[in-house]
C-alpha positions in Angstrom: 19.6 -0.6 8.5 20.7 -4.3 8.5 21.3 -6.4 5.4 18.1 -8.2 6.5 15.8 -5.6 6.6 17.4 -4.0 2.7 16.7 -7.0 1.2 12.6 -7.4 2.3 12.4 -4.0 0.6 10.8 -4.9 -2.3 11.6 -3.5 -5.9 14.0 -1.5 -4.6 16.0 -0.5 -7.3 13.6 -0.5 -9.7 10.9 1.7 -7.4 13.9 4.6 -6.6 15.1 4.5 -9.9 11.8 5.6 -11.6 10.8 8.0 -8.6 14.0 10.4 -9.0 14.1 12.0 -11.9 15.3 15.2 -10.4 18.6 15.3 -7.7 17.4 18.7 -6.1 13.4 17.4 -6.4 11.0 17.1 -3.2 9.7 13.8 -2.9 7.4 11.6 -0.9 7.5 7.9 0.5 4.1 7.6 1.4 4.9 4.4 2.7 7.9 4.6 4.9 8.0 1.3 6.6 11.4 0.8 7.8 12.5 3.2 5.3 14.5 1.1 2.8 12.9 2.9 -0.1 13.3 6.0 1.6 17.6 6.1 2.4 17.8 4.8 -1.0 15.8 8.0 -2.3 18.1 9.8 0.2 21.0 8.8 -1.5 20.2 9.7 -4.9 19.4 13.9 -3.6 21.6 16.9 -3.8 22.3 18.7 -0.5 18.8 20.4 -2.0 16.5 17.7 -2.3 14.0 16.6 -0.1 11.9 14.2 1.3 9.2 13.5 3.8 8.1 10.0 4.6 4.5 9.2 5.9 3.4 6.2 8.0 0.3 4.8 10.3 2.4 2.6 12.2 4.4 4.0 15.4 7.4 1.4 15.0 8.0 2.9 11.2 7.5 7.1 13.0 10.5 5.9 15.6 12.4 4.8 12.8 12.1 7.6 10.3 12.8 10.2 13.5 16.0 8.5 14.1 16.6 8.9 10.0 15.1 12.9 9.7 17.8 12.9 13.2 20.5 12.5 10.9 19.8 14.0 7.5 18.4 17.3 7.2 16.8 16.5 3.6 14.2 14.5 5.2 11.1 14.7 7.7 8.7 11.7 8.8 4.5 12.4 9.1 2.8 10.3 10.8 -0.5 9.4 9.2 -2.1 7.9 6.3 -0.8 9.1 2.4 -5.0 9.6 1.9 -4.4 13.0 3.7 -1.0 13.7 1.9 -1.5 17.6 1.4 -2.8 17.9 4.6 0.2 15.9 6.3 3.0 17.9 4.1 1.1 21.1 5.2 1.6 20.4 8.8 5.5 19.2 8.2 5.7 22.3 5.9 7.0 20.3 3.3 5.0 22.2 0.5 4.4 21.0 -3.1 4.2 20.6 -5.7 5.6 17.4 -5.4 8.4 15.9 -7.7 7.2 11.6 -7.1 5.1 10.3 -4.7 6.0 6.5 -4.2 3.3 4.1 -2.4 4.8 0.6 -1.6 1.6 -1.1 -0.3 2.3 -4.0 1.2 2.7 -4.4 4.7 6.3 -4.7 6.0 8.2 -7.5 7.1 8.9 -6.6 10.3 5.2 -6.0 10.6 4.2 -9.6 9.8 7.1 -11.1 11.7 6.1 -9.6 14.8 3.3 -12.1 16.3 2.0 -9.3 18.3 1.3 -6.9 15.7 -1.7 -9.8 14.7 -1.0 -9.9 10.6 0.7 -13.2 10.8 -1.6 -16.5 10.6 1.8 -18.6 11.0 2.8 -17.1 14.5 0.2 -16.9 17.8 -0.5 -13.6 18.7 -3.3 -11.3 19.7 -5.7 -10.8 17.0 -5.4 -7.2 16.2 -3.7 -6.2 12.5 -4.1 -2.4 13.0 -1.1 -0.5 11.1 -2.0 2.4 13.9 -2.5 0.4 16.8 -3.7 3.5 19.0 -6.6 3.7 17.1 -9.4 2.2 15.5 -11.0 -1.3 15.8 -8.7 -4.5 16.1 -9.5 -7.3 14.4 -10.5 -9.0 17.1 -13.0 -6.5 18.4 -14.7 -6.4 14.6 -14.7 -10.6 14.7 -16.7 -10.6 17.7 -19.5 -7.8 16.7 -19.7 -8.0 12.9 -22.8 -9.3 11.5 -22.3 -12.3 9.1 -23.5 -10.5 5.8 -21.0 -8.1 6.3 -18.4 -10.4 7.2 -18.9 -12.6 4.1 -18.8 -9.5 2.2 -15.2 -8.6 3.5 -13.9 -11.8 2.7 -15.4 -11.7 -0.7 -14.7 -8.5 -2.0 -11.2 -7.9 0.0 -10.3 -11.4 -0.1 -11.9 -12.7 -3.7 -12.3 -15.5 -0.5 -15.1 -17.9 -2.7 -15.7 -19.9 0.4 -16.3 -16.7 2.5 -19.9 -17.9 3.6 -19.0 -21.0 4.7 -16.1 -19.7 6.4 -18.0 -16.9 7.9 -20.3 -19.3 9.6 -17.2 -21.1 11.2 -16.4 -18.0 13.2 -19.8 -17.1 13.6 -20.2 -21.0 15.3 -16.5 -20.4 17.4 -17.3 -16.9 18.6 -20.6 -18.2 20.6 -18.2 -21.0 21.7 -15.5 -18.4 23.3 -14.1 -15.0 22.1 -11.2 -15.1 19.3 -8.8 -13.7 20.2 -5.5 -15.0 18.8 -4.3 -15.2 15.1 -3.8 -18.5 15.2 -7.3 -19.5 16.7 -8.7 -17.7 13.9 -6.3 -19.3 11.3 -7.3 -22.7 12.6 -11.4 -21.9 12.3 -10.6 -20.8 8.9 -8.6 -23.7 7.7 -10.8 -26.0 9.1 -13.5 -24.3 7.2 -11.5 -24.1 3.9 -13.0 -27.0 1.8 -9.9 -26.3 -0.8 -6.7 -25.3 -0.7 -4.5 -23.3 -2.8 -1.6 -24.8 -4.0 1.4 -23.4 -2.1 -0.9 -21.1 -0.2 -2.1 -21.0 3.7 -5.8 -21.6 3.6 -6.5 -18.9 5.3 -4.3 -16.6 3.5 -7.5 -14.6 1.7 -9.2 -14.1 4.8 -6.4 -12.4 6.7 -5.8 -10.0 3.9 -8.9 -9.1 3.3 -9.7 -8.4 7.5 -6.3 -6.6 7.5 -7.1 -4.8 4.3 -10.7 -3.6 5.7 -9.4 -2.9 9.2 -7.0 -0.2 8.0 -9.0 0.9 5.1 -6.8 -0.4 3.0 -8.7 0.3 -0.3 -10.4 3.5 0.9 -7.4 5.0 1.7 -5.6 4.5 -1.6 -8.4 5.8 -3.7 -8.7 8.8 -1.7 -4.5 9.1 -2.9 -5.8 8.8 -6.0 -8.2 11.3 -6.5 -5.8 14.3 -5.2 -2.3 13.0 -5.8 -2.2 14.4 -9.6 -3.2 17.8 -8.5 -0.1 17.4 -5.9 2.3 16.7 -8.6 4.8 18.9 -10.3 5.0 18.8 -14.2 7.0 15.6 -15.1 6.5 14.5 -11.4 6.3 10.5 -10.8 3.4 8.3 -8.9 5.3 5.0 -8.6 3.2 2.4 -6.8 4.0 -1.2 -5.7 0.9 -3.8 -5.3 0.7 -6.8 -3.4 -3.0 -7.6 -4.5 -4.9 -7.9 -7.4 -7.6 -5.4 -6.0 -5.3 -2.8 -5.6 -3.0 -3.5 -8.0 -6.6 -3.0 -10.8 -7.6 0.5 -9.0 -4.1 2.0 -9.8 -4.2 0.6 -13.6 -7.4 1.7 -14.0 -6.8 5.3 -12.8 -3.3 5.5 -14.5 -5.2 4.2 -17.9 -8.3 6.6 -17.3 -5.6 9.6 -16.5 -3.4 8.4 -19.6 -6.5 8.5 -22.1 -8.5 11.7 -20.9 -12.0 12.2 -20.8 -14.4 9.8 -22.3 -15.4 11.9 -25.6 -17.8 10.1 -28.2 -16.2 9.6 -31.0 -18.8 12.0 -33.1 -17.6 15.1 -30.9 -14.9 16.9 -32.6 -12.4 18.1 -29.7 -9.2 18.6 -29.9 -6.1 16.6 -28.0 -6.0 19.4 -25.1 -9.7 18.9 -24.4 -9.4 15.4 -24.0 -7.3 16.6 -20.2 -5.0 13.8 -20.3 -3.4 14.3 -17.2 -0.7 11.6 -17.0 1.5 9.4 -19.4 2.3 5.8 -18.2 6.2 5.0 -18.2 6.6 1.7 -19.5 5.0 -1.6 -18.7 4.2 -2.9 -15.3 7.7 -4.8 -13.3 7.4 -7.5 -11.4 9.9 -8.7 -9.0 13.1 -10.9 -10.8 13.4 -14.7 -10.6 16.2 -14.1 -8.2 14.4 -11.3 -5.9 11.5 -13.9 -5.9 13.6 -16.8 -4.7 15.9 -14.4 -2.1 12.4 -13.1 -0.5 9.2 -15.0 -1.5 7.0 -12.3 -0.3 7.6 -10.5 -3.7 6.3 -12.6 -5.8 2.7 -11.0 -5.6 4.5 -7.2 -6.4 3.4 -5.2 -9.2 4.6 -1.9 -9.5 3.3 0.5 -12.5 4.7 4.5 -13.2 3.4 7.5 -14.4 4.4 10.7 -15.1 2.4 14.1 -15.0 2.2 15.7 -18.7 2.2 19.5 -19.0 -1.1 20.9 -20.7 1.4 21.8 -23.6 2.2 18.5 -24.1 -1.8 17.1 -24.7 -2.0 20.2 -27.5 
């Protein structure tokens, strides 16, 4: 791996360090991208440790079988982390697991690629599918999509407040001639973008919120959530990196509702164990450093928040 493509890996450090706990543990990189996370992981195992690395996107698989090529420790899945157990089954990678790292954002190589269809800065075809041999491109849901659900994409995906009035701009192009390039659909929604974000492409919301429903973004990483604590071992780390405020609220919430235990009233006596407090958060959410921020802008958005699986002993 190039020098290049270490440094876009965001929170690198930070993100291994709080995932390995345990030399001779069994880990998973539910995110491989171009596995930056994932040979720093590698390096921190004993000759017993393990890893399997999970991706949608056929570029990342190519990658990670060059890696699992070369190191016996580790195995790549291809897939999305939402079907985790079912993925490690069929690698026969068995739990339970010792961390489970998610690094959601979408990869650098991804968004420099113009073909890929993520960037709004370089012409290519409209597609931004992570698994491009399946599913609906971007393009094909921009010319069938019905405007109330389109405006409701933008709004909930994006928090895009000018998402009708942008909506109606592609709606008005479309009739005009199929869009079918990124930047053809950038320039519709800049031109429909009545005010612009200071130091931010105008139509910044509106490709992350078509890329984020496209892939299912969202669906996907609460689906993680709701099985990934049964997949952990005692002590066992979910470290998760967010790039947006939506996602970055869905794993605080969980981690907070997991951290406190069920919702007694506060008339019922029960005792600490009966609360099922399933998880204690490590520390306080990191943020990329002034100097990660200024060597690779896209971190500036990262979040990334820990916590560790308590033992039913230890909510006694």
């Amino acid at each position: 791996m190039d020098s290049l493509e270490q440094h876009l890996t965001v929170l690198l450090d930070e993100a291994v360090s709080a995932l390995v706990t345990d030399a001779s543990g069994r880990y998973v990189d539910g995110t491989f991208g171009r596995g930056g996370h994932s040979r720093l992981i590698l390096s921190r195992l004993a000759v017993d440790g393990s890893l399997l690395g999970i991706d949608k996107d056929a570029q990342a698989i190519a990658e990670g079988e060059q890696l699992a090529a070369g190191d016996h420790r580790f195995s790549i899945a291809r897939g999305s982390f939402a079907e985790l157990a079912k993925l490690a089954q069929e690698a026969d990678f068995g739990g339970p697991f010792t961390g489970v790292l998610l690094d959601l954002g979408v990869s650098s190589p991804q968004l420099d690629q113009a073909e890929r269809g993520f960037s709004f800065m370089r012409d290519g075809d409209l597609d931004m599918r992570m698994d491009t041999g399946s599913g609906m491109s971007a393009a094909e849901w921009i010319a069938t999509a019905e405007e109330a659900e389109m405006v409701k994409v933008l709004r909930d995906y994006g928090e895009e407040r000018f998402a009708k009035r942008i909506v109606r701009a592609i709606i008005a192009a479309r009739e005009e001639a199929p869009i079918t390039r990124t930047l053809q659909l950038a320039k519709i929604v800049t031109e429909a973008n009545p005010a612009w974000e200071k130091h931010k492409h105008p139509a910044t919301r509106s490709f992350q919120a078509i890329r984020i429903f496209i892939n299912n973004e969202l669906t996907d990483l609460e689906r993680l959530l709701g099985s990934v604590v049964d997949q952990l071992a005692v002590g066992g780390r979910l470290v998760v990196i967010s790039f947006h405020s939506l996602e970055d609220r869905m794993v605080k919430r969980f981690m907070r509702r997991q951290s406190e235990g069920d919702d007694v009233p506060a008339y019922i006596p029960v005792t600490e164990s009966q609360r099922n407090r399933r998880l204690k958060i490590i520390g306080k959410a990191v943020k990329a450093s002034e100097q990660e921020v200024e060597m690779n802008p896209r971190s500036r958005s990262a979040v990334m928040r820990v916590a560790e699986k308590l033992a039913y002993d230890e909510c006694a």
